[in-house]
N, C-alpha and C positions, 0 to 999 in steps of 0.2 A: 177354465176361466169363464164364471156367468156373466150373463150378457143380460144387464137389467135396467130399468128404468134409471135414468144418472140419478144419485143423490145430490141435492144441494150444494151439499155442504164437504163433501168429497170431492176432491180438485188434483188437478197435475201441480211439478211444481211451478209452472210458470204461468202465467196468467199468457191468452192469444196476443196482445200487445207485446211484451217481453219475448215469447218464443219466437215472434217473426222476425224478433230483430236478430236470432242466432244463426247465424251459418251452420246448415244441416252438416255440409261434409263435415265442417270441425269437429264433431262432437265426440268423443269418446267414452266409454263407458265400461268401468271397470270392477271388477267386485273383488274386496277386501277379502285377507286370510281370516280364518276361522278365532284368530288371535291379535290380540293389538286393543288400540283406544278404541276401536269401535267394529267390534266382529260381526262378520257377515255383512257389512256397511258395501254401500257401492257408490263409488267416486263418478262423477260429471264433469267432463272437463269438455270447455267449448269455445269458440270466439265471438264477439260482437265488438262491431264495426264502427256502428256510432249509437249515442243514446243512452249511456250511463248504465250500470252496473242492473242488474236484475232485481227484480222483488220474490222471496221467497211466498209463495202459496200453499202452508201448511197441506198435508194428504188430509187430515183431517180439524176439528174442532178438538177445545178442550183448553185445558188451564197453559196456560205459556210461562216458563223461563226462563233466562238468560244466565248461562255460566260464563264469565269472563277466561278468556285465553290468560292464564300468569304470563305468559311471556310477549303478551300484548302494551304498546305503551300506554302511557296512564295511569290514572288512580279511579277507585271509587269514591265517591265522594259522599261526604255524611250531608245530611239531609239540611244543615245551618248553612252548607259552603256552596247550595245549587244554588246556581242564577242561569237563569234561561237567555240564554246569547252568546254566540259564536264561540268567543275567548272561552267563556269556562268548557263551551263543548269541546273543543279542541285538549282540556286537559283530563277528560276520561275514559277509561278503560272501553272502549265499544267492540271490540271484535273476542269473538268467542262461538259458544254453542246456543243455540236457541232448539227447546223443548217442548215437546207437545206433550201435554198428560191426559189421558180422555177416561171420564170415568162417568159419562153421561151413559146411564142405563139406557135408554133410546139407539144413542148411537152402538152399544157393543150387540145390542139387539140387531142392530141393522148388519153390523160388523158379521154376525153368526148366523144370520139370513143370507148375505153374498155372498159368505164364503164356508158352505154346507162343508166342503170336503179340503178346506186347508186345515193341517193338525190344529195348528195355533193363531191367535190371533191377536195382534200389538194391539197395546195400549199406550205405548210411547214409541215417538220419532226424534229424533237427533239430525240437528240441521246445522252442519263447521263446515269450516268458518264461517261464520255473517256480520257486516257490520251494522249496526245498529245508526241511522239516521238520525240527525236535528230532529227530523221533521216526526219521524216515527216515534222518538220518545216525549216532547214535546207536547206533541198533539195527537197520537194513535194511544201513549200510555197516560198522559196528564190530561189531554182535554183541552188543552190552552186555545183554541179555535172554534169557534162555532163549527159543526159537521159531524161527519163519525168518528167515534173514537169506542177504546174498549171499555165495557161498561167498571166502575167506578167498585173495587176490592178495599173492603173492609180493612182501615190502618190505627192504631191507636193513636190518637191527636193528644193536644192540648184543650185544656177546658176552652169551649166559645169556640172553640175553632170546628168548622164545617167540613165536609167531606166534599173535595173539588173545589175549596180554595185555598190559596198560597201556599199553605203551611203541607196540607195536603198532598198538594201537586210534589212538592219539594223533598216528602219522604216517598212517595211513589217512586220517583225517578229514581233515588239514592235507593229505594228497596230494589228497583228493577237491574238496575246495574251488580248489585249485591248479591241476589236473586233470592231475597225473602221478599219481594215482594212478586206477585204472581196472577195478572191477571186474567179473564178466562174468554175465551173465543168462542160466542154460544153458536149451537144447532141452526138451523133456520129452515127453514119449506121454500123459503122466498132465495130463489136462484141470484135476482140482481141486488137484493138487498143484504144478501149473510155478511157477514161481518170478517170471516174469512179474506174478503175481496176487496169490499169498500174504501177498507183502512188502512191506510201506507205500512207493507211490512218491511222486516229487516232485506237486509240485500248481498247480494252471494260478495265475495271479498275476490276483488280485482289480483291477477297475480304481477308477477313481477316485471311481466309486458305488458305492454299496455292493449286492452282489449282483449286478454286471455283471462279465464275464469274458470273456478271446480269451487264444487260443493259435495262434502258427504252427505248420503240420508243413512240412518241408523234408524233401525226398528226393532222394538224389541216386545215380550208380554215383563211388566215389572209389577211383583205382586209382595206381599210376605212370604217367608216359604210356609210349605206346609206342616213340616214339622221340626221346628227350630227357630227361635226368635233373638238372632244371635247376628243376623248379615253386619251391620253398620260396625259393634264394637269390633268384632274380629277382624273386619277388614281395615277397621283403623281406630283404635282406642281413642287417639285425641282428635276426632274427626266429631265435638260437641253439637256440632250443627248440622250431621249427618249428612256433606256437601259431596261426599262419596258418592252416597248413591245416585247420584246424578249423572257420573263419569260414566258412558257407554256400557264400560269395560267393567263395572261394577255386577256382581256375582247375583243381586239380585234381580238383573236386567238381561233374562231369558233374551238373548239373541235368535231374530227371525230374519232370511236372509231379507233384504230390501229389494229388488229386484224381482222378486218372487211375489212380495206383498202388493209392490204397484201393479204388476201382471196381474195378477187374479184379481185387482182393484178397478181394472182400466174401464169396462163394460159398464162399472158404475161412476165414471167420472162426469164430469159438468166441464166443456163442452163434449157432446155423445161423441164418441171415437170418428163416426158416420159424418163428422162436418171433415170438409176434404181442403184445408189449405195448408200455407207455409207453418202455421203453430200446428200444423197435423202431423207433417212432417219431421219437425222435431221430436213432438213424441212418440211417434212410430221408432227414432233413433237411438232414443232412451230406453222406452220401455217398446218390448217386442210386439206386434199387432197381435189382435185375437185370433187372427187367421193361423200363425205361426206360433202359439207360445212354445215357452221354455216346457221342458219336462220336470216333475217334481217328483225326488223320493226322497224317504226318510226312512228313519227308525224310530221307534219308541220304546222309551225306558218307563219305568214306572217302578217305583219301590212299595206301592198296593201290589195287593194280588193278580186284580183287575186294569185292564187298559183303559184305564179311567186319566180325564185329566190333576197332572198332577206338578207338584210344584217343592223341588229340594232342596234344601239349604247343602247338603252334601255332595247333588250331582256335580257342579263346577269344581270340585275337590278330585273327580275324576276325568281320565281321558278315555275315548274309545278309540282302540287302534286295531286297523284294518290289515291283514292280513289275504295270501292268496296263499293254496295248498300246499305249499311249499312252503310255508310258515315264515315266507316274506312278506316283514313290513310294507305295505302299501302307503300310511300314513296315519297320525294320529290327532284327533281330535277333543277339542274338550267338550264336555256335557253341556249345554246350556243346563238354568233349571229345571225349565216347564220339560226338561228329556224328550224332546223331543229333535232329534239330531238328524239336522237335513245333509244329503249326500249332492256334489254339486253335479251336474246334469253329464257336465263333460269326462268326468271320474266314469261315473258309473257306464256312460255309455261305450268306455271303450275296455270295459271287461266282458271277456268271451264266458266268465263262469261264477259262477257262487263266490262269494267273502266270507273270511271268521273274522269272528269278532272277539276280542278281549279284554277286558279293562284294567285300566292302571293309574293305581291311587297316587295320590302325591307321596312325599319323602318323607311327612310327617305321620305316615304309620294311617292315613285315613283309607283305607284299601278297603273298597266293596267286593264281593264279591257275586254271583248274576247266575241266574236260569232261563231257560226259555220261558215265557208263561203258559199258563194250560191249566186245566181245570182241578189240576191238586198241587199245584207249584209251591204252596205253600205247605206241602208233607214233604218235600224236598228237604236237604239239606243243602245250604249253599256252596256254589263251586266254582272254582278258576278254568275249565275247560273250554276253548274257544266254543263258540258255537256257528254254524254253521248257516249260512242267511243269504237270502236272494235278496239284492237292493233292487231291484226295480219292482218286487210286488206290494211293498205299501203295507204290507200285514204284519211286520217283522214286531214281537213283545218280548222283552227283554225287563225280566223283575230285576234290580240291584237289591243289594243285602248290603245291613250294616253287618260289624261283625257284632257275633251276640256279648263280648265282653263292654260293649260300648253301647247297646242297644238296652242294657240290665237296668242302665243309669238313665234312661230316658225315663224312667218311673217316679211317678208323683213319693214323696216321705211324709210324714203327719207322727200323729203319736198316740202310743196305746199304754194303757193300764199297765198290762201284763209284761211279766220278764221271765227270765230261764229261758232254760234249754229249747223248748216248745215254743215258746216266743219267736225265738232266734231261729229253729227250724220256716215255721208256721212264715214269718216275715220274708224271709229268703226265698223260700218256694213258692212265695204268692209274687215277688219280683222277677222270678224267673219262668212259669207259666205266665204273669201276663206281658212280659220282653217276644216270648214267643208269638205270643197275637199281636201286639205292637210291630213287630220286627218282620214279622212273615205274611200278614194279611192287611193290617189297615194302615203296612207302611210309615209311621213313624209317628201317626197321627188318632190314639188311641187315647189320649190327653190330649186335647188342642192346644193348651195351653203346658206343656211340659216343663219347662222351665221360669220363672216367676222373673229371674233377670235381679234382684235384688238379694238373692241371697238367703229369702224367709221360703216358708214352703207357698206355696199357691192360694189363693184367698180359697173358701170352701164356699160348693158349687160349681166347680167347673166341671162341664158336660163333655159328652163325650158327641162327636158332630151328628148328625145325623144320617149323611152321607156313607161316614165312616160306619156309622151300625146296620147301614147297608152292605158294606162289605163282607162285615164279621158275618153275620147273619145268612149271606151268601154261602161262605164257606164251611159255618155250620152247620146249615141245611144239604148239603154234600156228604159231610160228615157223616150226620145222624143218622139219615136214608142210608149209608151203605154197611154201617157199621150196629146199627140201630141205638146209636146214642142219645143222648140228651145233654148234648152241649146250648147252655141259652146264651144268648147274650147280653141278658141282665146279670150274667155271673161277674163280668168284666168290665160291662159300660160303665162310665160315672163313677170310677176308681173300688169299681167291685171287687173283690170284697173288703169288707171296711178294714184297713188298717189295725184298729179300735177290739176286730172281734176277736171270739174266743177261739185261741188257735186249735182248737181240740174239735171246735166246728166248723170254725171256716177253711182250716187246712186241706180236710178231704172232698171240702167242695167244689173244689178245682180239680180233680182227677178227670171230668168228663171233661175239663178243659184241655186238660192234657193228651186225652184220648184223640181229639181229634187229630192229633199228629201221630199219633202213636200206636193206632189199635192195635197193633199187629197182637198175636199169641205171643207169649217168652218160650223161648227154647228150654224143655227141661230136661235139671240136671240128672246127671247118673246116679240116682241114689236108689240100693234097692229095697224093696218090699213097699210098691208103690201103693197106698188103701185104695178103695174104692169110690172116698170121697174127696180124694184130692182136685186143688185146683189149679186151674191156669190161668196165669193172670197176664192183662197185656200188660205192653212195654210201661205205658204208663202208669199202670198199679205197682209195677213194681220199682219203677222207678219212684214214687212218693214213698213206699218202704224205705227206702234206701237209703234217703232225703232225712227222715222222719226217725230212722235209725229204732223201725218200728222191730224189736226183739222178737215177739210172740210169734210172725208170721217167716223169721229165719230157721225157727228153732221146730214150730208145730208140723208134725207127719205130715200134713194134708196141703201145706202150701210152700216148705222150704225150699223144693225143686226148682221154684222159679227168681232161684240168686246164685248166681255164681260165685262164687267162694272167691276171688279178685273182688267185688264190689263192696261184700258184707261188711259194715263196719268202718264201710268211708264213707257215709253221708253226701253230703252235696255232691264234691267229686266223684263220690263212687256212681254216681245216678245218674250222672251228665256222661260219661266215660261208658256208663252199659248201654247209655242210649243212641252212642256213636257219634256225640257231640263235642268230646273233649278227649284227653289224654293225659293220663298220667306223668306230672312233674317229679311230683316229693310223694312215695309212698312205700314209706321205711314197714321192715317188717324186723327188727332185729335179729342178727344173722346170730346161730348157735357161736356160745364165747364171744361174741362183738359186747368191750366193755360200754360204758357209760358214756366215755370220755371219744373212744372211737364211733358207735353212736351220733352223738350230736355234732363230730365234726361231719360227718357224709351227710345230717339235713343240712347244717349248715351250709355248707359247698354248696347242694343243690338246690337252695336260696337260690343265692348271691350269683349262679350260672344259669340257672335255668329258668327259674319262674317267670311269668310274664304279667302284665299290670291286668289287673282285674281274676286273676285269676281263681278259681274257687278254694275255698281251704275249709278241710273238716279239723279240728282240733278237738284233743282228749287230756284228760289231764291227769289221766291214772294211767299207766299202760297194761295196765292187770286189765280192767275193766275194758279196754280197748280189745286186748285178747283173747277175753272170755267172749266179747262180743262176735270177734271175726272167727273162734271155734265153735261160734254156734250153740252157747250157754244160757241156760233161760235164766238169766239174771234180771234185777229190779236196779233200774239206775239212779243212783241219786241226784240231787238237783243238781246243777251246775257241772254236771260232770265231763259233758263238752257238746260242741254246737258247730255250726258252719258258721267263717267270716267271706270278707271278697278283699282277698291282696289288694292292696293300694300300688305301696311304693316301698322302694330303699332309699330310705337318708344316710348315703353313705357318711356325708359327712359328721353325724351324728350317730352312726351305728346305729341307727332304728327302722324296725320292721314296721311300717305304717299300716294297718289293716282296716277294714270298713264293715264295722258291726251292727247288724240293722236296727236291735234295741238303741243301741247309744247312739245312733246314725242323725233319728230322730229330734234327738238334743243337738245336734250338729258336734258331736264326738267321733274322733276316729282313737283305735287302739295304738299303743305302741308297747315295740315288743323290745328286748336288749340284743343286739347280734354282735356286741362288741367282738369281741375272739372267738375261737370254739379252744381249750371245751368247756366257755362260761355255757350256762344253760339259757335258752331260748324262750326268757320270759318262765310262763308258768308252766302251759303246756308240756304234757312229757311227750304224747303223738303228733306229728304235723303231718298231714294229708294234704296235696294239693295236686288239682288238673289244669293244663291250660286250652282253652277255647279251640276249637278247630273248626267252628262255625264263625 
């Protein structure tokens, strides 16, 4: 807890007139579950004797809101029906939340100066219930009084009509009750003049006796995520005003405990901790003295490679559930965004030993799965194994993983000239080398802008951050030094390589992208009279073979060692499957005398049972040509003769096999296939190849 010159403008919640009037013993102080309308919040509950309800002292400056309680009496009223006098105050909505939003560069500078060694740091506080005064809206929101008031937020008028008067005053109010209107509590240097202080704030809500009183504070970091621009619809489609993300509890409001934040805050409050009276002693009750603070541990997650600050639209999708060695639940938590997951002081302290950890996605299939971090986490592949972590040392990194069937689709689509088979290779492989850098190193944010939200593809020009090309660039300089590769990261940045190019040149321009995962040598096969120029190719040469369903190098002396006779011939899946990333669904080999009809009823069945969404499919449409491929035939393929798609879906009730073809992808087409019965045939295709994801 630093102990610094007070800021201004940083305050307890109660001004020293209000805190003296509290009875110290009453006070209690309680901190909220990890779950609910406002997690990690900590409740104040206390008595005063005489002298009216309290005034709230924002922790800091910044833009203010007011959300109304729905189950508050009242109305809000439209901006024609305000009249400033008792009666009409008496018929609105006043008790609710009131919001602090702080987005003054200044202040998170100062915020990142006191507080060097907390992970995170709020930029919003949550103040329930408050009621909302005459006096305060009146004359602290409208101005109606000579004196201080907040300074005067930009409203759309009527022509002739002024800013601060009637008309003015009268949609402020109705915006502030509404809380489209918003206006801002500036910084100051000047202790007795900030505006923090000056100006009648809202005031804690009396409870049901008289002279008893509680106030939540909620703190949280509330940002966009960083990779996903999706919080507000998902969390509520018909939420047009986006009033969601205001609720505490909303997914984009990285919870930071409270309690925790005023502690490490105290050293910098206004008046210095050092002044010794009855408002001293209140907050010594609330918040712990610096002599005594609380102990702080956490975790950190991050879905970069790096223990970098980071921010997920996905973490709150998961919980992290504690475990002791005996693979007893301890308890389970949900993620904030910012992943940064504090442990509470009294937990950890009364463990004699290490914790595992393990995550658990929600019911709708969003399951991460995690590694340690470390300096090649990203040549990992991802896994559900607890890990094993000390909470009291503060150093614990923990990478999430989407799964790679869902990570495929965070890639930018556009449109190229080119089609056929090569196309469709070429396309496919460029989405799933750069899923792999996306997904494994710069965490989801390899496109900043990954989804357009509208349904068209991304306007052209979107960059890749800069930040994030620190990452990549990290990890390829790892890479190249041990492998002596030359992976860049101009291959990738800036949706490299073009969509547009020629697949015959930009498909093998990614192999040293792929190396970086992959260097390893391939195992070769038993085949004898090995020449003296044969080669070896790593995993990832041979896996664009594969992909590429490149003939010459299955069939030539000097390099066919390095395919296993299982892979030859399956393309995508077969690639993903030898790379230890997936597993074989559907991959019929026609059993001796199995007719036509018995045939397509076993892919059939192994559709309709087994395959899973996104899964990979190589598809052929000769089974001659498929055969000759997988015996290792130096045949010339003709056009179209088959290509990789990525399984969609089953329309049962239309009997169709919905499939995602990255040529027709582009036009916003997906394929369908007929699966009415077996032994109708399955569309065109005579081979169906398909793996499902294990990553």
């Amino acid at each position: 807890m630093p102990t610094n010159n007070p800021l201004p403008y940083l305050r307890f919640l109660f001004s020293d007139d209000d805190a003296s009037r509290i009875d110290p013993n009453s006070i209690v102080v309680e901190p909220l579950p990890q779950t609910g309308d406002f997690p990690w919040a900590m409740r104040v509950r206390f008595r005063i004797s005489q002298g009216g309800a309290p005034q709230i002292r924002p922790l800091l400056p910044g833009w203010m809101r007011f959300v109304a309680d729905d189950n508050a009496p009242g109305i809000g009223p439209e901006p024609g029906d305000v009249r400033f006098d008792a009666a009409h105050y008496n018929q609105w909505k006043v008790v609710g939340s009131l919001i602090i939003r702080t987005d003054d560069p200044k202040v998170i500078r100062e915020l990142e100066a006191r507080l060097p060694e907390f992970p995170v740091k709020p930029n919003r506080i949550w103040y329930s219930p408050v009621r909302l005064s005459m006096n305060f809206l009146f004359h602290t929101i409208c101005g109606r009084l000579p004196g201080p008031s907040l300074p005067m937020a930009t409203l759309p008028l009527p022509r002739g009509e002024k800013a601060g008067g009637e008309e003015w005053q009268r949609r402020a109010l109705a915006g502030f009750l509404k809380g489209t209107y918003n206006p801002k509590i500036l910084p100051s240097n000047n202790t007795a003049r900030y505006q923090g202080i000056v100006v009648e704030m809202p005031t804690v809500v009396e409870g049901a006796n008289a002279g008893e009183y509680s106030i939540v504070i909620h703190t949280a970091l509330s940002q966009d995520s960083s990779d996903s621009r999706w919080w507000d619809h998902i969390s509520n489609p018909q939420d047009d005003e986006n009033r969601s993300r205001f609720q505490g509890s909303h997914p984009r409001n990285g919870a930071i405990p409270a309690q925790l934040v005023y502690q490490e805050l105290r050293g910098s409050m206004v008046p210095p901790e050092t002044v010794v009276n009855s408002a001293g002693m209140v907050r010594n009750k609330i918040i712990l003295p610096s002599s005594n603070p609380r102990p702080i541990y956490y975790l950190r997650f991050t879905r970069a490679w790096q223990p970098i600050k980071d921010f997920s639209y996905f973490f709150p999708q998961q919980k992290v559930q504690l475990e002791n060695s005996n693979q007893e639940v301890l308890g389970a938590m949900p993620l904030p965004a910012h992943g940064i997951l504090f442990l509470a002081s009294s937990f950890v302290d009364s463990l004699d030993h290490t914790i595992w950890i393990r995550i658990i996605g929600n019911a709708d299939g969003s399951q991460m799965k995690w590694l340690r971090g470390s300096d090649h986490v990203w040549r990992e592949k991802g896994a559900t194994n607890p890990l094993e972590i000390d909470p009291r040392a503060n150093t614990t990194h923990v990478v999430l993983r989407r799964p790679m069937a869902d990570a495929l689709f965070g890639e930018l689509s556009g449109r190229t000239a080119f089609t056929g088979d090569k196309a469709e290779c070429y396309l496919s492989f460029r989405r799933f080398v750069r899923a792999l850098v996306d997904n494994r190193i710069a965490g989801g944010r390899l496109n900043k802008y990954w989804w357009s939200g509208n349904g068209k593809p991304p306007k052209k020009g979107i960059k890749t951050p800069q930040d994030v090309r620190g990452l990549i660039k990290d990890a390829f300089s790892i890479a190249n030094q041990e492998s002596n590769g030359a992976a860049s990261v101009s291959a990738v940045a800036n949706n490299a390589p073009p969509i547009s190019a020629d697949p015959h040149i930009a498909a093998p321009s990614l192999i040293p992208i792929l190396d970086v995962f992959f260097p390893d040598p391939v195992p070769q096969q038993s085949i004898p009279n090995r020449p003296s120029n044969a080669a070896t190719f790593t995993k990832s040469g041979m896996a664009f073979d594969l992909w590429m369903s490149n003939i010459n190098n299955f069939t030539s002396d000097a390099t066919q060692r390095n395919f296993h006779p299982d892979h030859i011939g399956r393309g995508a899946p077969g690639a993903v499957v030898a790379l230890g990333l997936a597993e074989y669904v559907l991959n019929p080999v026609r059993q001796a005398g199995e007719s036509q009809t018995n045939y397509i009823t076993r892919v059939h069945t192994a559709i309709m049972q087994n395959i899973q969404s996104r899964a990979l499919l190589q598809l052929w449409n000769d089974q001659e040509i498929y055969e000759s491929i997988r015996q290792r035939h130096n045949i010339s393929l003709p056009e179209n003769s088959g290509h990789p798609e990525t399984f969609f879906f089953i329309d049962s009730d239309r009997a169709e096999f919905i499939t995602f073809p990255e040529v027709d992808f582009v036009t916003s087409s997906l394929r369908v296939y007929s699966i009415t019965q077996p032994p109708l045939r399955i569309g065109r295709p005579d081979i169906w190849i398909a793996a499902n994801w294990l990553e």
